[in-house]
N, C-alpha and C positions, 0 to 999 in steps of 0.2 A: 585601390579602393579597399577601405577595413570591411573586416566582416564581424557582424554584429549578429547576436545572438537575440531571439522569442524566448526568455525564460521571466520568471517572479521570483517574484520572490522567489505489549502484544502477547491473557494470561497463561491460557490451560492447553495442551497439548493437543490435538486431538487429527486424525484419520483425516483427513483433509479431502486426500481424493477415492475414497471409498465410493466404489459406482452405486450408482443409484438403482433401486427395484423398480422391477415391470422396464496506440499510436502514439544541459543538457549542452544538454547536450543536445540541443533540439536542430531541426534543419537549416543551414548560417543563412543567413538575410543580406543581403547585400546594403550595406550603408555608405552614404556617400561621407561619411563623418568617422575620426577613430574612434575604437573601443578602448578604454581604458581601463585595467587590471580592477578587478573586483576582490582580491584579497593581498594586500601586501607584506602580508606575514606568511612562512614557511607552509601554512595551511593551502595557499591557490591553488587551483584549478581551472588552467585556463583554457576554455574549450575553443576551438579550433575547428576549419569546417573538414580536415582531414586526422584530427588528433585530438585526443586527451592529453594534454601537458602538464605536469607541475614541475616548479622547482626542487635540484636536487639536495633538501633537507633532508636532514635524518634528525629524527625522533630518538635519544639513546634512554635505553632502558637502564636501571638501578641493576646492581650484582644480583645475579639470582643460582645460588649453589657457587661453583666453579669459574663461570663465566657471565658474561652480561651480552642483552641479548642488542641486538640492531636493527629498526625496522625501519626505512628510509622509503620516500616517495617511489622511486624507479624500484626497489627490492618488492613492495608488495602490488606493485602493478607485475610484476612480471612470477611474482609465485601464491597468489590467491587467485580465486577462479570463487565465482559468485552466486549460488545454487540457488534461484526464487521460486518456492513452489505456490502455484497460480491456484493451488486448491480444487474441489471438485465440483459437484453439481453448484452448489454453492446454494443451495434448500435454505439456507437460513436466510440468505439475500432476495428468494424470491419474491415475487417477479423481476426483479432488478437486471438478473440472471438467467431472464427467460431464454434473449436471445444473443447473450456474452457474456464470457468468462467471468470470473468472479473479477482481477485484478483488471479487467476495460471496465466497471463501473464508473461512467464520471463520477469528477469530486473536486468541489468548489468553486463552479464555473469553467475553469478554464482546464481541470486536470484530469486524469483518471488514476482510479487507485495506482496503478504500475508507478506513476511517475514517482511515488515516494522511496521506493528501496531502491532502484534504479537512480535516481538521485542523488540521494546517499553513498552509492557505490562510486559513482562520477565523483562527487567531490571528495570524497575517500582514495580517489587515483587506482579505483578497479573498474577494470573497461573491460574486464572479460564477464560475461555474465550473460545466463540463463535463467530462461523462464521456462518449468512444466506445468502441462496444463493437457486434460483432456479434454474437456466440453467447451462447446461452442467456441473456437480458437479464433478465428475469422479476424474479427474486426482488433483484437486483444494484438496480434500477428501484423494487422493492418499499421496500426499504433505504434508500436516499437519498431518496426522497418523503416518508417515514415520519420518520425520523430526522432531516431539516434544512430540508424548503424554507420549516415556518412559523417557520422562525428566522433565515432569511438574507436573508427578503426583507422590505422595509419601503416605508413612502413614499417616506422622502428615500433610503436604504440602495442599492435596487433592487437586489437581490440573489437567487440562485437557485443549486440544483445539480441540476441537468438529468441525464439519461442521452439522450444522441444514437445511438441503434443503427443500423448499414446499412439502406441503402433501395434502392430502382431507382427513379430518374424518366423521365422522357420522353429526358432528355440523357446518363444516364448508366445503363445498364442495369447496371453490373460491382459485386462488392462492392467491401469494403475490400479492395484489394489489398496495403497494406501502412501502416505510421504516416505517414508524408507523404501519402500519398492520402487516407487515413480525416480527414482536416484538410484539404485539395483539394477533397472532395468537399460538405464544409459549409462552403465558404469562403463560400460566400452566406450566411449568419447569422454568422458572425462579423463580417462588415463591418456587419453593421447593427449591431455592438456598437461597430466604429468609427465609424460616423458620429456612436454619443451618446458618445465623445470615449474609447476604449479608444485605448492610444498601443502597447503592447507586451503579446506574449503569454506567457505562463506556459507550457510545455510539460513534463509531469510524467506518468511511468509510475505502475502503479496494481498493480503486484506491490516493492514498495520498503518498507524500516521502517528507518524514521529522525526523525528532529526536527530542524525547520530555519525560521527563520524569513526568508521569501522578500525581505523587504524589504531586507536588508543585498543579497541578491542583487541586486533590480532597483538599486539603488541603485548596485552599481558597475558592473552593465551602463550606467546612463544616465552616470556619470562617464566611461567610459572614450569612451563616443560609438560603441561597436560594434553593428553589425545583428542580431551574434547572440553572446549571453554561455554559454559551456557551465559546469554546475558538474561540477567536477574532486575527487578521491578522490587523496592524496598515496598511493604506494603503494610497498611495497618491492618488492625486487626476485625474489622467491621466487614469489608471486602476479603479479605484474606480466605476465607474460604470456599469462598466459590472459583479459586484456581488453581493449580499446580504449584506445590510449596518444594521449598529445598532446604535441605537441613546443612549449618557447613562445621569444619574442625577449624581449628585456629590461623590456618594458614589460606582458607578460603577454597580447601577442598569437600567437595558434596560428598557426603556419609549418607544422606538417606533422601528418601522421595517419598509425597504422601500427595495423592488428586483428590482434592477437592474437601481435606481433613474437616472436621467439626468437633465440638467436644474437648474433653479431655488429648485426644486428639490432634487437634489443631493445636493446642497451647503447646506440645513435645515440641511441635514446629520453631517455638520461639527460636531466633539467633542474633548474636552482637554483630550487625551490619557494619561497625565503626570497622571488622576487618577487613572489611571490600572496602574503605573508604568514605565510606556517608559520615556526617557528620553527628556529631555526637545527639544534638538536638533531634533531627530526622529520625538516627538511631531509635531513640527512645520512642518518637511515635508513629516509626513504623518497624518492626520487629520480627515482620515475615519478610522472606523472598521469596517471589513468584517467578516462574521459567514466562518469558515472552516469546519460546518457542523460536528463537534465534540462536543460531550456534558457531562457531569456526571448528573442525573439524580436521586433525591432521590427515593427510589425503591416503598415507599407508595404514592406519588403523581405520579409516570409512570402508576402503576397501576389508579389509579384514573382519569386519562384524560383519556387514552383507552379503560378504558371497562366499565366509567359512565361518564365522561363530555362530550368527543369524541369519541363517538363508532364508528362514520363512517369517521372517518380524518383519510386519507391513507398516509400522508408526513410530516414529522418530519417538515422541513425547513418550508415551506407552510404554514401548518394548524395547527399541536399541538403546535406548539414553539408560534406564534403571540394567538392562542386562547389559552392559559395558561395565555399569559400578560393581555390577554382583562380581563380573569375572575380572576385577581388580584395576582395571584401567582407569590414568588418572585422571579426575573430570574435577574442574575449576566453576567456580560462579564470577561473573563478574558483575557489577553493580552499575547496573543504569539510571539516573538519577533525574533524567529531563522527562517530557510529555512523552506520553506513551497509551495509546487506544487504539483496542481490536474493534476496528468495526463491520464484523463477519455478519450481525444484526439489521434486519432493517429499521430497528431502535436507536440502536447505538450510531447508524451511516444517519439518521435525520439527526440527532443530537449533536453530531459530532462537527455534522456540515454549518448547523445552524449557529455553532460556538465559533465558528470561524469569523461572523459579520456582527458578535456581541462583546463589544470591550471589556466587558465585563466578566465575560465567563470563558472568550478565547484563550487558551494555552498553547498554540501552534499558530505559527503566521506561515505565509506564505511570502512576505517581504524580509525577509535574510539575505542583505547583499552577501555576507560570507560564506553561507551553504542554499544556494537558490533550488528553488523545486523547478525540474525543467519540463519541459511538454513539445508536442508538436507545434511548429512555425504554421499555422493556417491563413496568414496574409489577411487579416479580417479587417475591414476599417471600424472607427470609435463607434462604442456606442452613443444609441438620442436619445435624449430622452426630450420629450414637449409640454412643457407644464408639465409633468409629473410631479410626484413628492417620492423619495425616498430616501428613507430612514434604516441606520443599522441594517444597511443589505450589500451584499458584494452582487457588482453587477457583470457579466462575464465580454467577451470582445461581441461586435456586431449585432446588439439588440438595438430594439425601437422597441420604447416605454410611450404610450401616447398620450395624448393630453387630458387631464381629470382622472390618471390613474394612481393608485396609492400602492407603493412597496416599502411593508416592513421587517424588519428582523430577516429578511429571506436571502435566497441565495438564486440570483439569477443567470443561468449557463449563454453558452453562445450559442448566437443567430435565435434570441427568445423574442417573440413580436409578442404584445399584450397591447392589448386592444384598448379602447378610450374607457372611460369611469369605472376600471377594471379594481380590485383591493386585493391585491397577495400579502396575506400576513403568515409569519411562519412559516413556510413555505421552501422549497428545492423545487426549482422548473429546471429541469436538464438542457431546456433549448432543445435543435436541432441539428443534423450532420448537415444540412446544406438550404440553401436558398432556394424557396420555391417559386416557379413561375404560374403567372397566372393559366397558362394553358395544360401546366404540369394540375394544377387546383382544377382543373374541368373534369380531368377523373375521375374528381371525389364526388359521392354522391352530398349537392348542393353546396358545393365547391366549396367546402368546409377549411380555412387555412389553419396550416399549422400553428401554434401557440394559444391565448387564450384571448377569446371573443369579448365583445364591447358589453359592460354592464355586468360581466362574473365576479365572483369571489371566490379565492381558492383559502382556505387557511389552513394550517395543522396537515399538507400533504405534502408528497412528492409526486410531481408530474415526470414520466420518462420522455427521454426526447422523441421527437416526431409525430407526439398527440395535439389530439384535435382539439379544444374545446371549444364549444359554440356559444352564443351569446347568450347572457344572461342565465350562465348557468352556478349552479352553489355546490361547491365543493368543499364541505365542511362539515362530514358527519355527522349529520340532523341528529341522530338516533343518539349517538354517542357509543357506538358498541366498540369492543375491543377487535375482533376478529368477525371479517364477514369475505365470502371467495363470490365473486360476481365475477370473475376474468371473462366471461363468454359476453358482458357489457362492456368489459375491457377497461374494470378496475379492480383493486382489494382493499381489504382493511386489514393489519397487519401493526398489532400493539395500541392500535386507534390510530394509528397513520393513514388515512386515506392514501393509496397508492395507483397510478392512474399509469395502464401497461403499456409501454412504447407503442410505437404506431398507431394507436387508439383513436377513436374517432367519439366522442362524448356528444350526442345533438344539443341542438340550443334548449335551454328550458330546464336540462334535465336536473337535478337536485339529487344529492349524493351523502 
């Protein structure tokens, strides 16, 4: 019997897990039918319910000095090791974050942030991989246990995706003070990944959506022979300010670093992109490059700035990346040229999710048989919809849409019930973790079910999973304000987003 696979189808540096004041590679499915290879080019990645596999291609690099380097499927499964820092309170995503990690944010129905780097890694053939995280770990833990370790790990493979959350030992009582620390502090397990021969590390934020396949990156970091490769975002010059700029010399080494230049300023910033590769066109109209806060790191010089050049620099972006350049270490840009959005914002996560279900303005899909974004197997049967209308929406596994209701432009999660003559326009409803029964609903005061009641409209919000709304209620910013904190009602306004906080219970009627 084959086994079949659940799958589908970043600017300014910053502190990430600074504390706060005061679930592919996914689980195999049993199918009575074979599975058939989804990349037949050197690129595959064939997932397995006890392995990560690819074919043994090799990748050859161009002469670089002396020698030319080799970066082949089996070589960077067995010497990268793939550092995703899960970031901290995560204040910018609240309430999102109230009660999970920043990278368990669902995202697009059926995903949650993690599944993108981690993704990435898989069809990238690195199956070693970590995630730090101190706040709220829970369900973030639940997530990646459930969804990939019996798929990434094997005999010969030896592969795993870990959650590393803050701790206090004997030696170091303090949390994560910031992303260079949170990687400081596990530096004793990471070297035990270099003694079984890890040569260089993967450093990857875990609020990011994009596609990228890492091996072209490790591959011109080990050509160029640099300690530390940043990937770079060509950028023009309208946005260019508001991120992390990088200045490079002719060979595509970084000389200077400037956060957040403007001015006179900003323009020093300008550089010929055509030497990372962009094309000439591109070149011309975009002229900065921006850090997305990704990096590959050789594993003897990480160790060497954290725990003897820079023992007390708590932020990658900040502090070890420009003091690396000061004390002469060679650091490379490399030039990433596809879709690329932090969406650390609760601006940026409604934007970005709603660009997903609009032909129009989508730049990231989630149907790429060649690099599929993977997630947990939840066994969910189709969703129903009955006489509904929906337009321009992705609708996620196991909803009931009921009859006389309208969904547009929106993005509807799993297990979301919406109730009959219901109108979600623009909109994220996260759905639910699980199916409720009716005597589980006798609990609630006037048995209020999850999803949204007969005769509401929700527009311009996100609903988190496991709220209530009642009937005929409007959720659509009468007022129109930008920012309003109602949580102890158990919603916010956050950019004008109506924002409606997990487990919430909204009564029928109410107007928002």
């Amino acid at each position: 019997m084959a086994i079949a696979q659940k799958c589908s189808q970043g600017l300014s540096s910053k502190s990430a897990f600074a504390p706060m004041k005061g679930s592919p590679a996914c689980r195999p499915v049993r199918a009575a039918h074979a599975t058939r290879s989804v990349r037949p080019s050197s690129r595959v990645v064939d997932v397995r319910a006890q392995a990560v596999s690819a074919p043994a291609a090799t990748v050859t690099a161009k002469e670089s000095g002396a020698s030319s380097a080799r970066v082949s499927n089996e070589d960077i499964n067995k010497t990268v090791l793939s550092i995703i820092l899960g970031g901290g309170a995560g204040t910018r995503l609240y309430p999102l974050t109230k009660k999970r990690a920043k990278p368990a944010v669902p995202l697009g129905a059926n995903y949650r942030l993690i599944d993108i780097p981690v993704s990435n890694c898989i069809n990238s053939n690195i199956t070693k991989i970590y995630c730090l995280t101190q706040f709220n770990s829970a369900s973030l833990n639940r997530h990646l246990s459930q969804a990939y370790n019996s798929s990434v790990g094997g005999y010969n493979s030896r592969g795993f995706v870990e959650v590393l959350a803050a701790s206090q030992s004997s030696q170091n009582k303090n949390w994560f003070q910031g992303t260079a620390d949170a990687v400081r502090q596990y530096m004793w397990l990471f070297e035990e990944a270099v003694r079984d021969g890890v040569e260089d590390f993967l450093i990857l934020s875990g609020d990011h959506l994009y596609r990228m396949d890492y091996r072209d990156f490790v591959r011109k970091h080990r050509e160029s022979g640099a300690a530390i490769t940043i990937a770079a975002l060509p950028s023009e010059e309208r946005i260019a300010s508001a991120f992390g700029l990088m200045k490079i010399d002719s060979t595509g080494r970084v000389v200077e670093f400037a956060e957040k230049p403007k001015g006179e300023a900003l323009q020093r910033m300008k550089v010929d992109t055509t030497i990372l590769g962009v094309d000439p066109e591109t070149a011309k109209a975009k002229p900065f490059i921006a850090s997305m806060g990704i990096y590959v790191m050789q594993a003897k010089a990480l160790k060497e700035l954290l725990l003897n050049k820079m023992p007390d620099a708590n932020d990658f972006g900040n502090e070890v990346i420009p003091g690396a350049n000061a004390q002469g270490m060679k650091i490379q840009a490399f030039a990433f040229q596809g879709y690329w959005e932090d969406i650390g914002t609760v601006e940026a996560f409604y934007n970005s999710n709603l660009a997903l279900a609009n032909p129009a303005k989508a730049q990231f899909s989630f149907y790429d048989r060649d690099a599929p974004i993977y997630t947990m197997s939840r066994f969910l049967p189709p969703s129903k919809i009955m006489e509904a209308e929906v337009v321009h929406s992705i609708i996620g596994d196991g909803c009931v849409i009921k009859s006389g209701s309208t969904v547009k432009g929106s993005v509807v999660g799993i297990r979301s019930l919406i109730g009959s003559n219901c109108t979600i326009e623009d909109s994220m409803i996260m759905g639910a973790d699980y199916y409720e029964t009716l005597e589980e609903c006798e609990y609630v005061p006037g048995c209020l079910p999850m999803g949204v009641g007969d005769g509401s409209i929700v527009r311009r919000a996100i609903v988190d999973k496991n709220a209530r709304i009642g009937e005929k209620c409007q959720i659509i910013n009468k007022e129109g304000v930008r920012e309003a904190n109602r949580e102890s009602d158990g919603w916010v306004i956050r950019d004008g987003i109506v924002v409606v906080i997990k487990d919430s219970n909204i009564p029928s009627g109410t107007i928002i």
